[in-house]
C-alpha positions in Angstrom: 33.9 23.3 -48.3 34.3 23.4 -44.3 35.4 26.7 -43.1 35.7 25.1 -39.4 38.4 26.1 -37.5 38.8 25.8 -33.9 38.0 28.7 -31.4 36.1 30.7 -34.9 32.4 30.7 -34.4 30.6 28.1 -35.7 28.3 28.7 -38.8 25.0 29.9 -38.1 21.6 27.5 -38.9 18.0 26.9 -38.8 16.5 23.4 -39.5 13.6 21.9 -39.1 13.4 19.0 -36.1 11.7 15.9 -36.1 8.9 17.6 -35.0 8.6 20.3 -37.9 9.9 23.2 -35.4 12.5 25.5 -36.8 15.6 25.0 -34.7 18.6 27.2 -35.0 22.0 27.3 -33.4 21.5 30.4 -31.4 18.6 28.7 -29.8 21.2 26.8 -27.4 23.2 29.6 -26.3 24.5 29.2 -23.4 25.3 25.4 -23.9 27.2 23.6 -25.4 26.5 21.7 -28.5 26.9 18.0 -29.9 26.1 18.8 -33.6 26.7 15.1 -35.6 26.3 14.7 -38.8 25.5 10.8 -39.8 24.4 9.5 -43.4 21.0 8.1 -43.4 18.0 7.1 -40.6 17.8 3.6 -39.5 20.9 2.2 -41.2 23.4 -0.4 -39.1 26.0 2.0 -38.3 23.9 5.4 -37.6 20.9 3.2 -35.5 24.9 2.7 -33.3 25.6 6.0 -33.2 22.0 7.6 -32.2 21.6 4.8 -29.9 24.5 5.7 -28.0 23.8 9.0 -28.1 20.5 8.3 -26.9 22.2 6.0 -23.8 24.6 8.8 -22.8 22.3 11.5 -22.8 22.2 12.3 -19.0 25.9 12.2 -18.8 25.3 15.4 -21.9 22.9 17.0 -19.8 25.0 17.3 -16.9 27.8 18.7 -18.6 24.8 21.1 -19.8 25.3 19.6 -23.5 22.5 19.1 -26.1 23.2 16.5 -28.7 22.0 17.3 -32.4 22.0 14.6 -35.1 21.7 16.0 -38.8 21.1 14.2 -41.8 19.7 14.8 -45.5 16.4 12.6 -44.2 13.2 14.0 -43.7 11.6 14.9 -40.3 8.4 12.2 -41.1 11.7 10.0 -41.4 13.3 10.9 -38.1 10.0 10.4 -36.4 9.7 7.1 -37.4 13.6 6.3 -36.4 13.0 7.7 -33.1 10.3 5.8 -32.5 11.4 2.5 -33.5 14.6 3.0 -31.2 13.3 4.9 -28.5 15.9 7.9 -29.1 15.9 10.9 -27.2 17.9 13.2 -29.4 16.8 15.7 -31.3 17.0 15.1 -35.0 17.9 18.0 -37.5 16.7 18.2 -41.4 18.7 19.2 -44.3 17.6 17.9 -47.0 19.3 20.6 -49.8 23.2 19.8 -47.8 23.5 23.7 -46.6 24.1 22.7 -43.1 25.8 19.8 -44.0 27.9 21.2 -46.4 28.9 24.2 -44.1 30.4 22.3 -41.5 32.6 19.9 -43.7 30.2 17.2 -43.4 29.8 16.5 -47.3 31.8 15.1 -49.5 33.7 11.6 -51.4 33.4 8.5 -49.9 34.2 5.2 -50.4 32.2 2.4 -50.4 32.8 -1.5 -51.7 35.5 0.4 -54.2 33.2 3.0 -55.7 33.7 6.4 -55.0 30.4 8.5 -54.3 29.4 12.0 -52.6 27.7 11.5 -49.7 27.5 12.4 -45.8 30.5 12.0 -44.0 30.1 11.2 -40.5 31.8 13.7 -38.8 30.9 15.5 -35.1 31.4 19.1 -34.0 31.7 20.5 -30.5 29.6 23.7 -30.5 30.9 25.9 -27.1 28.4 27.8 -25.3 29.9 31.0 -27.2 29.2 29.2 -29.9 32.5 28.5 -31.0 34.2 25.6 -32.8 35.8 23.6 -29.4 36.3 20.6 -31.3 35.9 18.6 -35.0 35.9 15.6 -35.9 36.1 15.3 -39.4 35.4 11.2 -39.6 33.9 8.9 -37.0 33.3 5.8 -36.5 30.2 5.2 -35.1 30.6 2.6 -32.6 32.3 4.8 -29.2 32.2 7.8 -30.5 29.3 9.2 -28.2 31.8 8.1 -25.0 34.8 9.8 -27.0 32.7 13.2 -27.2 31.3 13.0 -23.7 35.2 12.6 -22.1 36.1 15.6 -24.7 33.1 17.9 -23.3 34.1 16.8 -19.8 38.0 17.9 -20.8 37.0 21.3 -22.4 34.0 22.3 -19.9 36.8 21.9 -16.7 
């Protein structure tokens, strides 16, 4: 269950990256934080999303922004989907759904009429506090790295 709430600090990590390297939350201090959470590596709609993530990236720089994607997959698989789309993100582990399930990101979803637990795809705004500046709870992936980008412009003015 998500215990996100907005100006409350956000709930402390440590994943591995694509690289193996154990990446936590407080590593980024001092920045802000693009920490998405997306179902599964190289599928139609989350290839979108990192992609655009991946296009956008300067813009997150200069608004001194690091953009996370998080998924159950493992980093072998993340090596292999940033390499087949030339991503520059960094791509977080969590294969056991602590991470995933501590920021809301877990849950029911519906798909062709079935309902199954799974990933929601869902993006939260870490400030460089490292409070919750903004959730959203469900995406859709095509425009959401542009609607994240004018939110981190609007709340780092």
């Amino acid at each position: 269950m998500s215990t996100l709430s907005i100006g409350k600090k956000a709930p402390a990590f440590a994943l591995r990256d694509e690289k193996g390297a154990n990446i936590k939350l407080s590593d980024f201090s001092g920045k802000w934080v693009v920490l998405y959470f997306y179902p599964k590596d190289d599928t139609p709609g989350c290839t979108v999303e990192a992609c655009e993530f991946t296009s956008g990236i300067l813009g997150f720089a200069k608004l001194d922004a690091v953009v996370l994607g998080c998924s159950a997959d493992s980093p072998e698989k993340h090596v292999k989907f940033i390499a087949k789309h030339g991503l520059k993100i960094k791509l977080l582990s969590d294969p056991e759904h602590k991470v995933i399930e501590k920021y809301g990101a877990w849950g029911e979803k519906k798909l062709y009429g079935k309902t199954n637990m799974g990933i929601i795809r869902s993006t939260v705004l870490i400030d460089p506090e490292g409070k919750v500046a903004h959730h959203w709870a469900k995406v859709k992936a095509a425009g959401h790295a542009a609607e994240v980008r004018t939110k981190l412009a609007e709340l780092s003015n």
